[in-house]
N, CA and C of each residue as an Amber inpcrd file, in Angstrom:
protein
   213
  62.4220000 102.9950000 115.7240000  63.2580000 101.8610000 115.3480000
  64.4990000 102.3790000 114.6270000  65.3810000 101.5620000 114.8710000
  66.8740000 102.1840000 114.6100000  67.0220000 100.9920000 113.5290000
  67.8580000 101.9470000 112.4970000  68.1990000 101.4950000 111.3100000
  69.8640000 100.5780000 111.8200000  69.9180000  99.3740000 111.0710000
  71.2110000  98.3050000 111.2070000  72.0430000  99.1540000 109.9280000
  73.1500000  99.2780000 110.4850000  74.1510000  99.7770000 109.6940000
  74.3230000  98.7830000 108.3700000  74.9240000  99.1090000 107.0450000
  74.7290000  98.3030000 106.3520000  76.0050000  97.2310000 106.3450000
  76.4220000  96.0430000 106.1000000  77.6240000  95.2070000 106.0880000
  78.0410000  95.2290000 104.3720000  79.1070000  95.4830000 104.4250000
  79.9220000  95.9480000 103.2970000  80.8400000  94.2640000 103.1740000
  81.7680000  94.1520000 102.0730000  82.5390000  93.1310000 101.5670000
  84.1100000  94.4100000 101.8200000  84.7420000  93.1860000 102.4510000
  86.1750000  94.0010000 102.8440000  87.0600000  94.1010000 101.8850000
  87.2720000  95.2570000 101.2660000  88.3100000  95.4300000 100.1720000
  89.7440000  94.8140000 100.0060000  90.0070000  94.0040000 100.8800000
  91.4700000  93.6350000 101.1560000  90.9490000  92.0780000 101.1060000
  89.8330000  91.2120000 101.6510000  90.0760000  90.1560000 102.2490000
  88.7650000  89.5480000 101.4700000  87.4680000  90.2330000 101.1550000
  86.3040000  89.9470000 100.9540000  85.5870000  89.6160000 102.0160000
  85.5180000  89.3440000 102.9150000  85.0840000  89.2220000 103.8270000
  83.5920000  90.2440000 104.6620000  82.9570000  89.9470000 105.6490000
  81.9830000  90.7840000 105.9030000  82.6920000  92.2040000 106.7970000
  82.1800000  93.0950000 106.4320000  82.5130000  94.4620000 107.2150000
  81.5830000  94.9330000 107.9860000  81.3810000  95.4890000 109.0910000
  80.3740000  96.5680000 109.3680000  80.5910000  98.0020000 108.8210000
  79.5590000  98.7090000 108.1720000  79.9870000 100.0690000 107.7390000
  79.1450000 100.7590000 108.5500000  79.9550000 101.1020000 109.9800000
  79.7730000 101.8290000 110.9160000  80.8210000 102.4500000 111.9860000
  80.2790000 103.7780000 112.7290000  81.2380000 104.2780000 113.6040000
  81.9800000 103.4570000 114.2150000  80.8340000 102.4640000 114.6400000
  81.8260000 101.5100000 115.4050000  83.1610000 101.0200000 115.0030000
  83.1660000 100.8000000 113.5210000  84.5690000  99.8350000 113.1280000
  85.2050000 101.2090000 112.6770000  86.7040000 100.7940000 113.6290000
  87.2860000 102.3350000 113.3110000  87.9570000 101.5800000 111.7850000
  87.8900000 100.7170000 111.4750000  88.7960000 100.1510000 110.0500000
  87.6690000 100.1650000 109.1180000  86.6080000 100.7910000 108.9780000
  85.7860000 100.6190000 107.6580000  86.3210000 100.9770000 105.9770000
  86.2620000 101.1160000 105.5850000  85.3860000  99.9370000 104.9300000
  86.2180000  98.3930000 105.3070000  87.0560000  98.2230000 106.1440000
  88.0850000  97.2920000 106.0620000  87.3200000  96.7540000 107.4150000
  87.8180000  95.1800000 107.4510000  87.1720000  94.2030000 108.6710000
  87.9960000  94.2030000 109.8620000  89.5660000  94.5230000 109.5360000
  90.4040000  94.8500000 110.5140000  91.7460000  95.8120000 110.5150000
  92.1650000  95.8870000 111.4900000  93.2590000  96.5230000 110.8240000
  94.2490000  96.3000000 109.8480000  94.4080000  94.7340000 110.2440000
  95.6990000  93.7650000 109.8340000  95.4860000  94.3910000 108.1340000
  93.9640000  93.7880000 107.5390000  93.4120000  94.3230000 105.8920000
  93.7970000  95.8060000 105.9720000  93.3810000  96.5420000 106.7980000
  93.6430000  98.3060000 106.0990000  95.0400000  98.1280000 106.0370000
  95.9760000  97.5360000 106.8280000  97.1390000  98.0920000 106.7750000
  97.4370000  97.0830000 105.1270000  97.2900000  96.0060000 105.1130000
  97.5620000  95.1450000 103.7220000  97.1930000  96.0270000 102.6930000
  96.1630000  96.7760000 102.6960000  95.9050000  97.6590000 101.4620000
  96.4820000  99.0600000 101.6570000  96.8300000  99.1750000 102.5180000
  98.1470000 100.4390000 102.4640000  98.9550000 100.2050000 102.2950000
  99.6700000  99.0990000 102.2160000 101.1000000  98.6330000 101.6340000
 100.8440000  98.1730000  99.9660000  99.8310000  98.0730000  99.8300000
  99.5060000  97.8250000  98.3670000  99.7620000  99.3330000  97.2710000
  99.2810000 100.2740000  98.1490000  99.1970000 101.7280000  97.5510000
 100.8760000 102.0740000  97.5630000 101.1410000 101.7780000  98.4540000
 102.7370000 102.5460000  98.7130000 103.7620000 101.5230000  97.9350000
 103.6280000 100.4040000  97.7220000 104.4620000  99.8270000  96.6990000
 104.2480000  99.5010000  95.5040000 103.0310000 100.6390000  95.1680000
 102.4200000 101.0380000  93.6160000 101.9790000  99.6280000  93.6930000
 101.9250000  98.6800000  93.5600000 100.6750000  97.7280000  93.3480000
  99.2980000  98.1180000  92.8580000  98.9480000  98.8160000  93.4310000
  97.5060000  99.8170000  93.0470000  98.3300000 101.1620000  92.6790000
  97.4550000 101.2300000  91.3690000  97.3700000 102.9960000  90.6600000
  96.3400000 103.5960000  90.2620000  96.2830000 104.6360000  90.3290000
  95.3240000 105.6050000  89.7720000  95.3090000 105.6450000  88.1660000
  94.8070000 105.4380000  87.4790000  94.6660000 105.2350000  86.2970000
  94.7510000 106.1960000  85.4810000  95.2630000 106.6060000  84.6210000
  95.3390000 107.8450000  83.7910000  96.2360000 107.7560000  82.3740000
  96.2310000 108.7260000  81.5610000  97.1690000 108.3800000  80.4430000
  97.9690000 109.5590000  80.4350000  99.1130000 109.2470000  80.1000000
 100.4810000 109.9860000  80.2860000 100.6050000 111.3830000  79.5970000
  99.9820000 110.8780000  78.2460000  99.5760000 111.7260000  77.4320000
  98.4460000 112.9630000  77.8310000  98.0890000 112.9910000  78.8850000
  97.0870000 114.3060000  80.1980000  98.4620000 115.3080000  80.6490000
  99.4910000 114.7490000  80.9510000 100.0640000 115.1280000  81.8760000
 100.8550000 116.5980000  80.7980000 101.5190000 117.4550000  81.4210000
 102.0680000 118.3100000  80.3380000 103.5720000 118.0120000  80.6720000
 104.2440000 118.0740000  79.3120000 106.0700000 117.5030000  79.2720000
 106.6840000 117.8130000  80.3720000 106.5750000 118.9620000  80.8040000
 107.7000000 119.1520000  81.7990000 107.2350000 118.7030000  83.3450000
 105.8360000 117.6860000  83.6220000 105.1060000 116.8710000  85.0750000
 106.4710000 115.7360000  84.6660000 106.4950000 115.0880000  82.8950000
 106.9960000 113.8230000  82.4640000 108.3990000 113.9790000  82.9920000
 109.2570000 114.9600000  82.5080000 110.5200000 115.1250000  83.1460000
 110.5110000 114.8330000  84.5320000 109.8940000 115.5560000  85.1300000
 109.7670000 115.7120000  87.2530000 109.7780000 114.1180000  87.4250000
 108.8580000 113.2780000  86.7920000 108.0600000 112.3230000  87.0150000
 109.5390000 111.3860000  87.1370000 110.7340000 111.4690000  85.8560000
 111.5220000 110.6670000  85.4020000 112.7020000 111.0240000  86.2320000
 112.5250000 112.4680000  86.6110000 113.8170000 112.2550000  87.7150000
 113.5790000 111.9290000  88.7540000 112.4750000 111.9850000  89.2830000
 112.0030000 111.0670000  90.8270000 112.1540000 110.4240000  90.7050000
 111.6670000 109.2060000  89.9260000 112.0240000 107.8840000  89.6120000
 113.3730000 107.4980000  89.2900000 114.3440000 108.2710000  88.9770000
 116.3300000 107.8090000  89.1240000 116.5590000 108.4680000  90.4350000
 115.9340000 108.6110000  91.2570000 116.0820000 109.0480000  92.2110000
 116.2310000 107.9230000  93.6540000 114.8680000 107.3260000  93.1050000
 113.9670000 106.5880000  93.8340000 114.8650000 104.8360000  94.1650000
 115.3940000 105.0180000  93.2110000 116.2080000 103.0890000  92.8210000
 117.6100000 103.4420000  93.1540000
């Protein structure tokens, strides 16, 4: 007997997922959601969490001229 893949909640939509080979968009229900949560990452909407104070002074400089760079 073959094990049912398990159904996951879609990170973008909530919705039901299959978490299997089959869905090439897992953990996501479709593409339309993976791509919605890749535009979430790329227009910083979502961050990685950290404190500034990790980073060493001269990442903070790099960090501040990318960013007058960037606008």
């Amino acid at each position: 007997m073959q094990n049912k893949p398990p159904i996951v909640r879609c990170p973008a939509c909530g919705g039901e997922s299959l978490f299997a080979p089959s869905n090439e968009w897992r953990p996501f229900c479709s593409q339309r959601c993976k791509q919605v949560d890749f535009g979430a990452w790329a227009s910083e909407e979502f961050r990685v969490a950290g404190k500034l104070e990790d980073l060493d002074p001269s990442e903070l400089s790099d960090l501040s001229d990318q960013s007058a760079t960037r606008h």
